[in-house]
Gaussian input, Z-matrix of N, CA and C with variables (Angstrom, degrees):
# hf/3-21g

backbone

0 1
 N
 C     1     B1
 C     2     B2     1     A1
 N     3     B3     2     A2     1     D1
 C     4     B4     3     A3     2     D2
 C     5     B5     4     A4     3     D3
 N     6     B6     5     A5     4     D4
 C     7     B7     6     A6     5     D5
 C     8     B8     7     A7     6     D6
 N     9     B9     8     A8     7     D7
 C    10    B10     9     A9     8     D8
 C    11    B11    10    A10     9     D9
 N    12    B12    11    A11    10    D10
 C    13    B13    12    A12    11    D11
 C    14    B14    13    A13    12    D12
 N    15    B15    14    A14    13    D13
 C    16    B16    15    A15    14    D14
 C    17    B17    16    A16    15    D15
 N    18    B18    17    A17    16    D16
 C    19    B19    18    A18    17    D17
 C    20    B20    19    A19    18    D18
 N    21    B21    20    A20    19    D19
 C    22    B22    21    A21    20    D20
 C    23    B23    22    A22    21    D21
 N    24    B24    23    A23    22    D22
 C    25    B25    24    A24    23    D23
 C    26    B26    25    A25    24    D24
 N    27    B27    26    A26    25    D25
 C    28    B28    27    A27    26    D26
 C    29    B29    28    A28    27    D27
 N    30    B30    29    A29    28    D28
 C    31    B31    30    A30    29    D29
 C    32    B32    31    A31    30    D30
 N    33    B33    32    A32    31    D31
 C    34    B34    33    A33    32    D32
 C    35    B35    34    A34    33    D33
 N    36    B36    35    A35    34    D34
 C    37    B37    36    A36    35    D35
 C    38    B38    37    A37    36    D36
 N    39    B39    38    A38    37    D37
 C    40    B40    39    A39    38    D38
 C    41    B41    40    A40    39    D39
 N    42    B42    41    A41    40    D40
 C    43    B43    42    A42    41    D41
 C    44    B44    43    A43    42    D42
 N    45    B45    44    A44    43    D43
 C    46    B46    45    A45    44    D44
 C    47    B47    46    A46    45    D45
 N    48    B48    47    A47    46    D46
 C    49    B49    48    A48    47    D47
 C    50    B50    49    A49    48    D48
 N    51    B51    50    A50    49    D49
 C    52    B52    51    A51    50    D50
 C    53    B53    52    A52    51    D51
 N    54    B54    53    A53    52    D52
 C    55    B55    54    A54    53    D53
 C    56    B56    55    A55    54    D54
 N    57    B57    56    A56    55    D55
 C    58    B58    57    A57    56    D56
 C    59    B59    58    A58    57    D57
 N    60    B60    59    A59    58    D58
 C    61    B61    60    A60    59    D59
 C    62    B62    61    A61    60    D60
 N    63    B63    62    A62    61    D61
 C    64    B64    63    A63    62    D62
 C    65    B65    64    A64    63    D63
 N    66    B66    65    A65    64    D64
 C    67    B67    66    A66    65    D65
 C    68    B68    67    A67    66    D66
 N    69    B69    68    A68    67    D67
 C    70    B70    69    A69    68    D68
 C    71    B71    70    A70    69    D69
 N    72    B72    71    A71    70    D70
 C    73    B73    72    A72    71    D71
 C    74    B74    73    A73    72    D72
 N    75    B75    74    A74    73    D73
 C    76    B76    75    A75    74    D74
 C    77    B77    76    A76    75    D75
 N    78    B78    77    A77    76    D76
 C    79    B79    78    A78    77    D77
 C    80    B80    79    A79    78    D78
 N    81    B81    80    A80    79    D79
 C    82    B82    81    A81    80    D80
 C    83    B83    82    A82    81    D81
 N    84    B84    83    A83    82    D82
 C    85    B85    84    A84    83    D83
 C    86    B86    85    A85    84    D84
 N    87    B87    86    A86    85    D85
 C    88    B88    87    A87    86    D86
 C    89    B89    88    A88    87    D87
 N    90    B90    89    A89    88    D88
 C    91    B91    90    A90    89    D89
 C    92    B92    91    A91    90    D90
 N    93    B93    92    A92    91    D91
 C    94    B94    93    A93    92    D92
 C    95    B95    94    A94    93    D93
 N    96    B96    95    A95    94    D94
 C    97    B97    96    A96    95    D95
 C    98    B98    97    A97    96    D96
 N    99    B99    98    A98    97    D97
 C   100   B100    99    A99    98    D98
 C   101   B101   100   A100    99    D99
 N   102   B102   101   A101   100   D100
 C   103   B103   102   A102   101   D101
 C   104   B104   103   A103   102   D102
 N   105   B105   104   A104   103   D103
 C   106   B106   105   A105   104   D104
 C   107   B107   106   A106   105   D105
 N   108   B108   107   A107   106   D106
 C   109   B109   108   A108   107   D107
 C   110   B110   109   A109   108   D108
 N   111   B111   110   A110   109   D109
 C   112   B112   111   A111   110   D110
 C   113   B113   112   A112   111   D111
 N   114   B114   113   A113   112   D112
 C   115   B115   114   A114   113   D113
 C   116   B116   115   A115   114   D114
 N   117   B117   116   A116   115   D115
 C   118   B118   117   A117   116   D116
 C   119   B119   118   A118   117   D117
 N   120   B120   119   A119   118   D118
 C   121   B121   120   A120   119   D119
 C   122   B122   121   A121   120   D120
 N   123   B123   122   A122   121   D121
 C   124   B124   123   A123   122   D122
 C   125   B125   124   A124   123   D123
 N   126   B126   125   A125   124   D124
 C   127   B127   126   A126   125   D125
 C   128   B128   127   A127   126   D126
 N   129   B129   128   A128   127   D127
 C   130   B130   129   A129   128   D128
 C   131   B131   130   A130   129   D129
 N   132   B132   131   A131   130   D130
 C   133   B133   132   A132   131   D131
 C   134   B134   133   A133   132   D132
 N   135   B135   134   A134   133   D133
 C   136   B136   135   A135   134   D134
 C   137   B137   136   A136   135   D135
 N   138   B138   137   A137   136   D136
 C   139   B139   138   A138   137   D137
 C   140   B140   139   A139   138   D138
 N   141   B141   140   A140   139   D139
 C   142   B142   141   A141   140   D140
 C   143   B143   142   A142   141   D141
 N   144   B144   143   A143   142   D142
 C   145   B145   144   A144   143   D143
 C   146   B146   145   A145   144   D144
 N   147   B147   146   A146   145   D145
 C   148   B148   147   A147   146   D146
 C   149   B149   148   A148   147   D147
 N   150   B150   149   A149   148   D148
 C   151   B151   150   A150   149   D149
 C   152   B152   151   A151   150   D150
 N   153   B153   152   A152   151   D151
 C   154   B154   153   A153   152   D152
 C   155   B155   154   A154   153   D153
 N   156   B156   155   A155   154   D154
 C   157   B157   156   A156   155   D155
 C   158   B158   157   A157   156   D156
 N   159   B159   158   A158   157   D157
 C   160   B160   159   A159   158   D158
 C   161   B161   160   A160   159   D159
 N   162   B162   161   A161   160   D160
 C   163   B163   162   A162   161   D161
 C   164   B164   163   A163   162   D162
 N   165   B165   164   A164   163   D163
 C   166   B166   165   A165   164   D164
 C   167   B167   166   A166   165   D165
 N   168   B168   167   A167   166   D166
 C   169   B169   168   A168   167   D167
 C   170   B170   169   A169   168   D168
 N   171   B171   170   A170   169   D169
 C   172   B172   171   A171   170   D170
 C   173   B173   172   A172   171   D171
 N   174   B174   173   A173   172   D172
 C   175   B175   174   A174   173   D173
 C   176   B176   175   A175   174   D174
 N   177   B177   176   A176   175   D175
 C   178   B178   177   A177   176   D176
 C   179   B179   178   A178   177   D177
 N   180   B180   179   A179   178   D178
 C   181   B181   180   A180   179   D179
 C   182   B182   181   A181   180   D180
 N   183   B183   182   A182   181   D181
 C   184   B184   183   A183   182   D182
 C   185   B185   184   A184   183   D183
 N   186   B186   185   A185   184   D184
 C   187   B187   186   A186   185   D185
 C   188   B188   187   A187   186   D186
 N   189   B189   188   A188   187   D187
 C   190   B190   189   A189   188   D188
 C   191   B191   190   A190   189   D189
 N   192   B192   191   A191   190   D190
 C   193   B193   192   A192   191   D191
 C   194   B194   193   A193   192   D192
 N   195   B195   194   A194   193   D193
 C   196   B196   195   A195   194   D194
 C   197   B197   196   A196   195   D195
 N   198   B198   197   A197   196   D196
 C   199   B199   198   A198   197   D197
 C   200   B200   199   A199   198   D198
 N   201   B201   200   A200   199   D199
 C   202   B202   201   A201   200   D200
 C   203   B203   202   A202   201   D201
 N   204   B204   203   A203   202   D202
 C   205   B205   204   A204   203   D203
 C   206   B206   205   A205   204   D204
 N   207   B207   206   A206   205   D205
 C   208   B208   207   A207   206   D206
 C   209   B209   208   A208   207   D207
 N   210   B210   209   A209   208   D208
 C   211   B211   210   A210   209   D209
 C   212   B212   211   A211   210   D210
 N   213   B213   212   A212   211   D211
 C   214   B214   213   A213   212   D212
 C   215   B215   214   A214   213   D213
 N   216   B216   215   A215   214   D214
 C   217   B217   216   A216   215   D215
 C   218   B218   217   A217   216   D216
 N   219   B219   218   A218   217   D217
 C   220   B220   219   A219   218   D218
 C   221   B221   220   A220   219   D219
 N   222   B222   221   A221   220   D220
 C   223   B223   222   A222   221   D221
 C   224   B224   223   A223   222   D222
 N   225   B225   224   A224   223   D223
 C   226   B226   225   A225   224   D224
 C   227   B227   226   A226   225   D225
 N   228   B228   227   A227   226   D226
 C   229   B229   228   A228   227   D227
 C   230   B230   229   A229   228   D228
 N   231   B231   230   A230   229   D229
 C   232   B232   231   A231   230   D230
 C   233   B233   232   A232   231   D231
 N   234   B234   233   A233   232   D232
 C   235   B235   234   A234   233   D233
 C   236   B236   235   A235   234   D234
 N   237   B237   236   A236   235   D235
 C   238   B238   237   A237   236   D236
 C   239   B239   238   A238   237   D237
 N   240   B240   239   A239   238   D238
 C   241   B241   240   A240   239   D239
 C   242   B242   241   A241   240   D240
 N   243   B243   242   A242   241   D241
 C   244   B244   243   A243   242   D242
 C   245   B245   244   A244   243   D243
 N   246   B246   245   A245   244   D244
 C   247   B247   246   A246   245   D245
 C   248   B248   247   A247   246   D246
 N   249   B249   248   A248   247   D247
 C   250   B250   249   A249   248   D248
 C   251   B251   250   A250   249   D249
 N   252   B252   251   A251   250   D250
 C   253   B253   252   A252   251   D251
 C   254   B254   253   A253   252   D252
 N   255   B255   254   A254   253   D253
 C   256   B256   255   A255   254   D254
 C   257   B257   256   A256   255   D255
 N   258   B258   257   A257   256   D256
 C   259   B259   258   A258   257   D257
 C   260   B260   259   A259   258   D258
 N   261   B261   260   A260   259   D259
 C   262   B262   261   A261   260   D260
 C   263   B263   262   A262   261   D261
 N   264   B264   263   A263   262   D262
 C   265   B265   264   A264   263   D263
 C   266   B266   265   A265   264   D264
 N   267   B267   266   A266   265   D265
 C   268   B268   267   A267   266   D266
 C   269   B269   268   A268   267   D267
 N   270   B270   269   A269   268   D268
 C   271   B271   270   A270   269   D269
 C   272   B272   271   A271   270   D270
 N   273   B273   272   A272   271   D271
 C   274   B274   273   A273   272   D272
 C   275   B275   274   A274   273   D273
 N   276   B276   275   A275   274   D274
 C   277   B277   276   A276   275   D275
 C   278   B278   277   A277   276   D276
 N   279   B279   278   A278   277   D277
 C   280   B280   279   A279   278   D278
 C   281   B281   280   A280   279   D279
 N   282   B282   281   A281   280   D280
 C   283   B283   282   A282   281   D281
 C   284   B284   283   A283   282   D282
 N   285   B285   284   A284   283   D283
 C   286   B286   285   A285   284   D284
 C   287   B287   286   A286   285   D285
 N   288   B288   287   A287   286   D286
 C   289   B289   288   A288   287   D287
 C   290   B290   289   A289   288   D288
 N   291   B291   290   A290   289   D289
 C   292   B292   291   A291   290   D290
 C   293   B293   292   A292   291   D291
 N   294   B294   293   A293   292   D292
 C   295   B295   294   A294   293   D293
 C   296   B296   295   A295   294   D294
 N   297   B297   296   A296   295   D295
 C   298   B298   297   A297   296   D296
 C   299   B299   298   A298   297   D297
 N   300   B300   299   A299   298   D298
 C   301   B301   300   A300   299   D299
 C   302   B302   301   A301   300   D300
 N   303   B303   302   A302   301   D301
 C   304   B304   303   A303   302   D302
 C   305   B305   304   A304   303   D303
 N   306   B306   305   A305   304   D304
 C   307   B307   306   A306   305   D305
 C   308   B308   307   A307   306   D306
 N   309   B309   308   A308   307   D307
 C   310   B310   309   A309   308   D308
 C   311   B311   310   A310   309   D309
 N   312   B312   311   A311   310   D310
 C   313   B313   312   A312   311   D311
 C   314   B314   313   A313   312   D312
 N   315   B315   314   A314   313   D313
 C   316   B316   315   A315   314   D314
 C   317   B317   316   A316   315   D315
 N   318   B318   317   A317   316   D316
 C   319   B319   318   A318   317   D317
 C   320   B320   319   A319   318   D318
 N   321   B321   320   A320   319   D319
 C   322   B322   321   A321   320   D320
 C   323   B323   322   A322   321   D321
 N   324   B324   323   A323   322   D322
 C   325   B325   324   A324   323   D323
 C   326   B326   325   A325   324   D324
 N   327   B327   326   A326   325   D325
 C   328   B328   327   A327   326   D326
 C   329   B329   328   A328   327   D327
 N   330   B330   329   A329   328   D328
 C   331   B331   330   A330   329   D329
 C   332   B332   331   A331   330   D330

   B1=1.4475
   B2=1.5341
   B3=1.2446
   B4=1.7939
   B5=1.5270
   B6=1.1840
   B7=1.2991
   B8=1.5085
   B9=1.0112
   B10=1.6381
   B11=1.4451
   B12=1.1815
   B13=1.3121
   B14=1.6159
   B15=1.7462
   B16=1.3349
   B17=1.7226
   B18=1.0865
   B19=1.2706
   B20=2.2000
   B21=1.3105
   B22=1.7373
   B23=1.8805
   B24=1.4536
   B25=1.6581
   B26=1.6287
   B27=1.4237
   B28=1.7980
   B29=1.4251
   B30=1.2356
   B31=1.4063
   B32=1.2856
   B33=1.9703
   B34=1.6730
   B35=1.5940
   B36=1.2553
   B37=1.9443
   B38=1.1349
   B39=1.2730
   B40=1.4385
   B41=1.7831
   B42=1.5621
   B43=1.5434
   B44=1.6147
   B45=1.2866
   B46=1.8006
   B47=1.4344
   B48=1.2965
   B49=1.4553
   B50=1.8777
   B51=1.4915
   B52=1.5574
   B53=1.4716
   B54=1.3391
   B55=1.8090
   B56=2.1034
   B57=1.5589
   B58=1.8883
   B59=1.6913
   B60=1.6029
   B61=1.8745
   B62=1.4696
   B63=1.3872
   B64=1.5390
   B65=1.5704
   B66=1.6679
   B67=1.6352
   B68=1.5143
   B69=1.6145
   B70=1.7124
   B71=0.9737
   B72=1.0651
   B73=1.4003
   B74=1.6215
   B75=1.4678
   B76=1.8073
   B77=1.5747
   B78=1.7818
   B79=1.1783
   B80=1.7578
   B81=1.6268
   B82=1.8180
   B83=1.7332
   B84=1.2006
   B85=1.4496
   B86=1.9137
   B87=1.1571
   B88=1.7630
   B89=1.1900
   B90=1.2495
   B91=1.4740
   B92=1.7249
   B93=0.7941
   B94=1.6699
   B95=1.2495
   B96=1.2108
   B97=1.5573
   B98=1.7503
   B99=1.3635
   B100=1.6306
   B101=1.2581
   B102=1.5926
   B103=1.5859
   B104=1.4347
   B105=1.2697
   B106=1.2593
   B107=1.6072
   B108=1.5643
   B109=1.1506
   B110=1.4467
   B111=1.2933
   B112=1.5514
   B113=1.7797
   B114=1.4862
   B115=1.4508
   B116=1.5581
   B117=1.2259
   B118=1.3042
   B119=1.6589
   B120=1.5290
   B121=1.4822
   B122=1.8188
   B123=0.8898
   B124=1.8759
   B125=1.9297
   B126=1.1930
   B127=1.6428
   B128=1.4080
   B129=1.0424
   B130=1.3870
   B131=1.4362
   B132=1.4780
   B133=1.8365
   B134=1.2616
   B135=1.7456
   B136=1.3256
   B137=1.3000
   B138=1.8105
   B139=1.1458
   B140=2.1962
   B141=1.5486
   B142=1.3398
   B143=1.6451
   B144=1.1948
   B145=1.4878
   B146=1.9966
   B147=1.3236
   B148=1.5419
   B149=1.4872
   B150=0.7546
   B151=1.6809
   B152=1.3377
   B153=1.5271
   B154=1.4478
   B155=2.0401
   B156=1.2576
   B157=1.9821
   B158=2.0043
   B159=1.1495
   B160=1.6002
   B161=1.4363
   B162=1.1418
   B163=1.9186
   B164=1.4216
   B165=1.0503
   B166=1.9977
   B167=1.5099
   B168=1.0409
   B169=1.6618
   B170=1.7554
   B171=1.7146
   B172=1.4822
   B173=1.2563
   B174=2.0043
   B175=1.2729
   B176=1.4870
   B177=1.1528
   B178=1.8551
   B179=1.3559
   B180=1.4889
   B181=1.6285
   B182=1.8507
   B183=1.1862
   B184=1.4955
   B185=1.8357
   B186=1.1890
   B187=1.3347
   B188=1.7067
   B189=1.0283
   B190=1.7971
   B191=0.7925
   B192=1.0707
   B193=1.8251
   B194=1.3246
   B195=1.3230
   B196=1.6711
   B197=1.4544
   B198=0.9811
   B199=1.7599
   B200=1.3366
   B201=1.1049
   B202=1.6358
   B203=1.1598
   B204=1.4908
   B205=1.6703
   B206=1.0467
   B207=1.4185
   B208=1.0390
   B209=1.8516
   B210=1.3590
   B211=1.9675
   B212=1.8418
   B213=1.1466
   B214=1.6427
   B215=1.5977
   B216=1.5155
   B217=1.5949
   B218=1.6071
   B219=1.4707
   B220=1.5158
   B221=1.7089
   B222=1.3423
   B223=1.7970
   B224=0.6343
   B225=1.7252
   B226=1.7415
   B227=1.7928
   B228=1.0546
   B229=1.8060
   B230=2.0957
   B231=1.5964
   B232=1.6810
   B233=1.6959
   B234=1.0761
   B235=1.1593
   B236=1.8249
   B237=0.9038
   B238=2.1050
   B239=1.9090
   B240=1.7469
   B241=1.5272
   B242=1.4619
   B243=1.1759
   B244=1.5821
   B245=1.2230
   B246=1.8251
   B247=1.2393
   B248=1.3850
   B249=1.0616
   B250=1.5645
   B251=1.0986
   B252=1.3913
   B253=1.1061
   B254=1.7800
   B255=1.0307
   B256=1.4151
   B257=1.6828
   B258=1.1767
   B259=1.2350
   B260=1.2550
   B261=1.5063
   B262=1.1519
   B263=1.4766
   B264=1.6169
   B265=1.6937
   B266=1.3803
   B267=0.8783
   B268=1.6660
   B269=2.3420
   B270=0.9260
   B271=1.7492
   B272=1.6553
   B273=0.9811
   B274=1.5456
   B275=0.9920
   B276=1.3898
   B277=1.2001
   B278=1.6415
   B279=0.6815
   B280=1.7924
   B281=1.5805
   B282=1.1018
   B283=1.5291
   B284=1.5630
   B285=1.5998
   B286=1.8772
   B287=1.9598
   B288=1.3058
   B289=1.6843
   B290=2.0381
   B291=1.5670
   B292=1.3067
   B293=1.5553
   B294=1.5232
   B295=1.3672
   B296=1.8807
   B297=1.3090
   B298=1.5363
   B299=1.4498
   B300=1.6149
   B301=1.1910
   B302=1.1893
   B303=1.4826
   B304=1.3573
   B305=1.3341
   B306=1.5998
   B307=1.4841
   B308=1.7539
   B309=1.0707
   B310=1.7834
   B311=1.3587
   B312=1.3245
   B313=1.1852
   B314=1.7043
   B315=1.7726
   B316=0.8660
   B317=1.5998
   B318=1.3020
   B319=1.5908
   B320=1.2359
   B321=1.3289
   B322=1.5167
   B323=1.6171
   B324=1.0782
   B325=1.7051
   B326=1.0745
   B327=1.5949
   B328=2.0577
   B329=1.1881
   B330=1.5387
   B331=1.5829
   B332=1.8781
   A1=108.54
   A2=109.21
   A3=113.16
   A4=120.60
   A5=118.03
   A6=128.38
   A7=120.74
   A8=143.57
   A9=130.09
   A10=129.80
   A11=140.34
   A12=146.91
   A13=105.96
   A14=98.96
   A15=111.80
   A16=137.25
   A17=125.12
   A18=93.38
   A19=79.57
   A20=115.76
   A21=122.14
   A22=114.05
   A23=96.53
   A24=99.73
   A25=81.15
   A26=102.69
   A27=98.60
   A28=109.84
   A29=126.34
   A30=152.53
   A31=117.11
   A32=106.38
   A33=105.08
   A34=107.20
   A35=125.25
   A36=115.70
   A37=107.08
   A38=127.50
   A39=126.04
   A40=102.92
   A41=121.20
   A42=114.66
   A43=84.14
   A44=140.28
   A45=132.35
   A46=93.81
   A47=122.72
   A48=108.32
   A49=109.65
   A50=117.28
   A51=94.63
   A52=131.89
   A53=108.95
   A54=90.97
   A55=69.78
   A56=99.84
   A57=103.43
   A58=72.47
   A59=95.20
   A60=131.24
   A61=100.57
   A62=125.76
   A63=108.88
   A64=148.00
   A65=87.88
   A66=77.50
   A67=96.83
   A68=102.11
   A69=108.02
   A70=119.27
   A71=150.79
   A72=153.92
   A73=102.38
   A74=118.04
   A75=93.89
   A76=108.00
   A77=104.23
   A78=109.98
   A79=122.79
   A80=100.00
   A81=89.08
   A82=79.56
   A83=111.27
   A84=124.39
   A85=109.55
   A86=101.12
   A87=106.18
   A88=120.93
   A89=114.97
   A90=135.39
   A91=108.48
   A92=149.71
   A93=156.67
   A94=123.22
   A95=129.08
   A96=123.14
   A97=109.18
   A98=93.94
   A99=105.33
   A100=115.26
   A101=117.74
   A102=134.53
   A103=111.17
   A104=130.83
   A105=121.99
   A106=115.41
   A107=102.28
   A108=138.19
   A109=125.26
   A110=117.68
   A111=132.97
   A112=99.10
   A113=112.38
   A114=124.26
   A115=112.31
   A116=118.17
   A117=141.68
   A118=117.08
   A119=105.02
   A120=105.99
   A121=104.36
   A122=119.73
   A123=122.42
   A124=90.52
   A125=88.23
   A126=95.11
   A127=116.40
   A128=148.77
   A129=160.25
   A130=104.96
   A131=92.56
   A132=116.99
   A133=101.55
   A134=128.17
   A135=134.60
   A136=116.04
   A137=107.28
   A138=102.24
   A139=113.37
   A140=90.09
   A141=95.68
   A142=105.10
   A143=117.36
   A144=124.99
   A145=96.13
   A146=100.95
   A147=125.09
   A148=111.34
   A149=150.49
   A150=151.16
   A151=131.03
   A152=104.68
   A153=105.32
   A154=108.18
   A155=88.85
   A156=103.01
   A157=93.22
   A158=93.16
   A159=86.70
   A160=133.79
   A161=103.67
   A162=117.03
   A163=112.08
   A164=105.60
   A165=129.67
   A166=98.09
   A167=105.75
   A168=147.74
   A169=89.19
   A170=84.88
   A171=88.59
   A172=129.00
   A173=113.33
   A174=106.64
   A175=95.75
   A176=105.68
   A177=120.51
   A178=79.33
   A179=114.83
   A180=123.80
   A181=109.98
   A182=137.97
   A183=140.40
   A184=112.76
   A185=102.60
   A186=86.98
   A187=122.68
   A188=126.03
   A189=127.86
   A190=105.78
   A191=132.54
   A192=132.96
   A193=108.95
   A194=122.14
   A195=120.83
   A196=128.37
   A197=124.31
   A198=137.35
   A199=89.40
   A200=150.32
   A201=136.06
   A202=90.26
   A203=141.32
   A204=132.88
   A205=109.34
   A206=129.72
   A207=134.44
   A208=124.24
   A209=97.51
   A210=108.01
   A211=100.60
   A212=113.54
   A213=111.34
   A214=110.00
   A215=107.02
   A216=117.55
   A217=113.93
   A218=101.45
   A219=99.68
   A220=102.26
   A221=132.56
   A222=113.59
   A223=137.86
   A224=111.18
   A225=104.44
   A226=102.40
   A227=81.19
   A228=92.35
   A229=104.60
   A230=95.34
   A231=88.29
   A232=86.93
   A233=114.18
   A234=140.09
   A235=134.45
   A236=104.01
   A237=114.57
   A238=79.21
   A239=84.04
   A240=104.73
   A241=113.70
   A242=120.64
   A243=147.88
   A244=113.65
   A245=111.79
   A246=129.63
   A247=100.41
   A248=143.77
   A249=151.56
   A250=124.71
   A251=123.72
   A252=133.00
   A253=98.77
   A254=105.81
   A255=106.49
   A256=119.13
   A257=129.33
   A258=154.17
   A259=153.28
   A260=132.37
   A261=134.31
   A262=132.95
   A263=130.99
   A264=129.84
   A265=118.58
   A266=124.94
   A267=143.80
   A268=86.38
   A269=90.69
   A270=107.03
   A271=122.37
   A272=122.34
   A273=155.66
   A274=128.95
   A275=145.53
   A276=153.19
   A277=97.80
   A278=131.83
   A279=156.96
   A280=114.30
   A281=96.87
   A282=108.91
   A283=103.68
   A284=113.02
   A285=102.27
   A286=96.63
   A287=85.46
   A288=76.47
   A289=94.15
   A290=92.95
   A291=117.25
   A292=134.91
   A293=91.06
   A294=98.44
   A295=121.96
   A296=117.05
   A297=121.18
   A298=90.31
   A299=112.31
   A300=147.48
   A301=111.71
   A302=122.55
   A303=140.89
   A304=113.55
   A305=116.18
   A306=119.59
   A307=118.56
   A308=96.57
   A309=107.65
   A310=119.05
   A311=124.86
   A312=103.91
   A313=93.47
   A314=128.73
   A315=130.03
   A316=124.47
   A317=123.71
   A318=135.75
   A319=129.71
   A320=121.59
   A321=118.83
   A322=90.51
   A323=92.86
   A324=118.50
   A325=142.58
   A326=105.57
   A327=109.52
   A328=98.18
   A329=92.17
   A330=97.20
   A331=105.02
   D1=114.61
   D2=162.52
   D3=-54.37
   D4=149.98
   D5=170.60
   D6=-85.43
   D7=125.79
   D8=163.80
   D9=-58.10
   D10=148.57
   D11=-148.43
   D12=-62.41
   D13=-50.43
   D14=161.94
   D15=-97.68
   D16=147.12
   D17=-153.61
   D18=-151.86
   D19=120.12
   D20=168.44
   D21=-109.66
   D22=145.26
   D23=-179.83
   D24=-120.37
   D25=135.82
   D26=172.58
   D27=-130.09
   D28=96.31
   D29=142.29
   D30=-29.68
   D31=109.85
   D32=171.10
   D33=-84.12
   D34=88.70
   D35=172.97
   D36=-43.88
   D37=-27.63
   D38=-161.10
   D39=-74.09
   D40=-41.11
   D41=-161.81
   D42=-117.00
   D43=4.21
   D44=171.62
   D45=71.02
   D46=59.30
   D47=167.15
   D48=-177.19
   D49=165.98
   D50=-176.59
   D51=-75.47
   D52=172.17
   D53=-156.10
   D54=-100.71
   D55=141.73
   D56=178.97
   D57=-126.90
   D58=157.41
   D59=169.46
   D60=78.69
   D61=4.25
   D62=144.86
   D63=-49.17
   D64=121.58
   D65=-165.94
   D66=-83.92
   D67=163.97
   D68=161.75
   D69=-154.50
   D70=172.34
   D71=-141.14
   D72=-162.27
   D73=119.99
   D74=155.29
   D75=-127.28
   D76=137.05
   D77=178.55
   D78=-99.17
   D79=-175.53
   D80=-173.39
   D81=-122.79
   D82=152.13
   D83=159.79
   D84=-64.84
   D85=124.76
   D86=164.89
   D87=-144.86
   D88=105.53
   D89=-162.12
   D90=54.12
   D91=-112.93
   D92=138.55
   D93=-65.25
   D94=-23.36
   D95=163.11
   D96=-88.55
   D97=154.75
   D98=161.33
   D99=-94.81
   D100=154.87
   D101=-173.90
   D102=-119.66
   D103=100.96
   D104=166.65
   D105=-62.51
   D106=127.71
   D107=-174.02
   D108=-86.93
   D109=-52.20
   D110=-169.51
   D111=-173.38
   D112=137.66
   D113=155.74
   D114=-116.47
   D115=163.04
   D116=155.97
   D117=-148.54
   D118=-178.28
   D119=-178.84
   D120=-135.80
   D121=141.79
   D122=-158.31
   D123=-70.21
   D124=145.64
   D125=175.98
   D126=-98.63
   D127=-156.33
   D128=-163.49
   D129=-50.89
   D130=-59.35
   D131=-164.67
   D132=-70.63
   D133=-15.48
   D134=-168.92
   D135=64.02
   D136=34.31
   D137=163.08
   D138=-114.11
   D139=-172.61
   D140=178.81
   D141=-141.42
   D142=97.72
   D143=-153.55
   D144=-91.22
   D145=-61.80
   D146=178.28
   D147=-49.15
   D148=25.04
   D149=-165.94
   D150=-100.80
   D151=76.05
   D152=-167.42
   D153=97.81
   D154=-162.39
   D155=-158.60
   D156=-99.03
   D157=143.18
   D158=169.40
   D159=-56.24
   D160=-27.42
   D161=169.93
   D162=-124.16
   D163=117.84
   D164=161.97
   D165=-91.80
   D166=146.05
   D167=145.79
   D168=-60.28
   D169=128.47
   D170=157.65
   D171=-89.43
   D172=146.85
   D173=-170.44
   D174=172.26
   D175=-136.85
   D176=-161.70
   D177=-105.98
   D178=136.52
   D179=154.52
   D180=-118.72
   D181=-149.92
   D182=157.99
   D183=177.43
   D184=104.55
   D185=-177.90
   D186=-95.30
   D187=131.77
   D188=-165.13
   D189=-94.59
   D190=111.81
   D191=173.30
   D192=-98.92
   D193=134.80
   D194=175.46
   D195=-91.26
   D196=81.52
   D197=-147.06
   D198=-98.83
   D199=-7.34
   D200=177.64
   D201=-90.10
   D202=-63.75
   D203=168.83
   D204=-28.24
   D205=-84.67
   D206=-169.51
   D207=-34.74
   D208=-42.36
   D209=178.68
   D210=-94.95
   D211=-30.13
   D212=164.43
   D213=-42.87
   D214=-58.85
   D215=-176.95
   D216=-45.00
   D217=-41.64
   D218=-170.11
   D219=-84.20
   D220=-4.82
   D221=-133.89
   D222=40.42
   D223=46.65
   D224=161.38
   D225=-122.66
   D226=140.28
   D227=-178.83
   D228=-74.64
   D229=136.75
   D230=179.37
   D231=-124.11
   D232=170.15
   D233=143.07
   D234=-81.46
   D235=-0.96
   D236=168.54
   D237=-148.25
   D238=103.41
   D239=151.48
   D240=-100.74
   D241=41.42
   D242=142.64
   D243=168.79
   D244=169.76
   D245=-156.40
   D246=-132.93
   D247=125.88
   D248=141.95
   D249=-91.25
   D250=137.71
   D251=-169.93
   D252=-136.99
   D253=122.10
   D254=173.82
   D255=-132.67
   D256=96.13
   D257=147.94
   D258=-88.23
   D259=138.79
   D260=179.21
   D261=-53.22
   D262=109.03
   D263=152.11
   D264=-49.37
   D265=143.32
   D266=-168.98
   D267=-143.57
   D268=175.30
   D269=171.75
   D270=-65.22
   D271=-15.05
   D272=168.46
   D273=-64.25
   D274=132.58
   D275=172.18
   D276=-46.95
   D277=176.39
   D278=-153.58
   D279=178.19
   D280=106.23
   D281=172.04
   D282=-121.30
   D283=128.84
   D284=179.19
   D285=-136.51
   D286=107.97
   D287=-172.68
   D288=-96.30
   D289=161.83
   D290=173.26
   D291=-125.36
   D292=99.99
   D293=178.87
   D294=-69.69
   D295=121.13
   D296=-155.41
   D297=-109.49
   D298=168.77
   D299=154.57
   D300=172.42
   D301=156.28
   D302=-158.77
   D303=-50.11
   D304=-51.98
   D305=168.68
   D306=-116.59
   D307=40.66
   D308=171.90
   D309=-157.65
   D310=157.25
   D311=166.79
   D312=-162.62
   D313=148.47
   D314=161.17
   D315=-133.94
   D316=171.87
   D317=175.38
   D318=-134.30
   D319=155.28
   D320=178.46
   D321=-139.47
   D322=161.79
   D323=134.18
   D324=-64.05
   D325=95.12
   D326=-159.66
   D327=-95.94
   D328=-174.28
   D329=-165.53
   D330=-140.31

């Protein structure tokens, strides 16, 4: 099985474990609007391996994660009923994981 170009693990900090039934979306920049590209939803491990084509064009990507679904499901109220992340492709795999909780949220550059 191939990997996709982009690839997110999304971490609930809040319960110590992975956040699974996240939706996400990643888009391409075109001219000033964004283009949805490819979705998936995080699996068990709270990841999203499948996401999109194995090779991008480098450029502007953004991935949308739907975090009000996701904390709706459980009953817990968040404050970012979604997350964007918008970052640069280079020739390279791209991995951007997301660390979640109800009223925070952060990212890195994985590897």
């Amino acid at each position: 099985m191939s990997v996709s170009h982009i690839t997110t693990h999304v971490l609930d900090a809040a319960r110590g474990r992975p956040a699974s039934g996240v939706a996400v979306q990643l888009l391409t920049r075109d001219g000033d609007a964004w283009q949805p590209i490819a979705e998936a939803v995080t699996d068990a491990d709270g990841r999203a391996s499948q996401l999109g084509p194995e090779r991008l064009a480098p450029g502007d990507y953004r991935l949308q994660f739907d975090t009000g679904a996701y904390f709706d499901a459980q009953g817990t109220p968040t404050f970012y009923p979604e997350a964007v992340l918008t970052f640069r492709v280079d020739e390279s795999h791209c991995h951007v994981p997301l660390l979640l909780s109800p009223f925070a949220y952060s990212t890195y550059r994985g590897s």
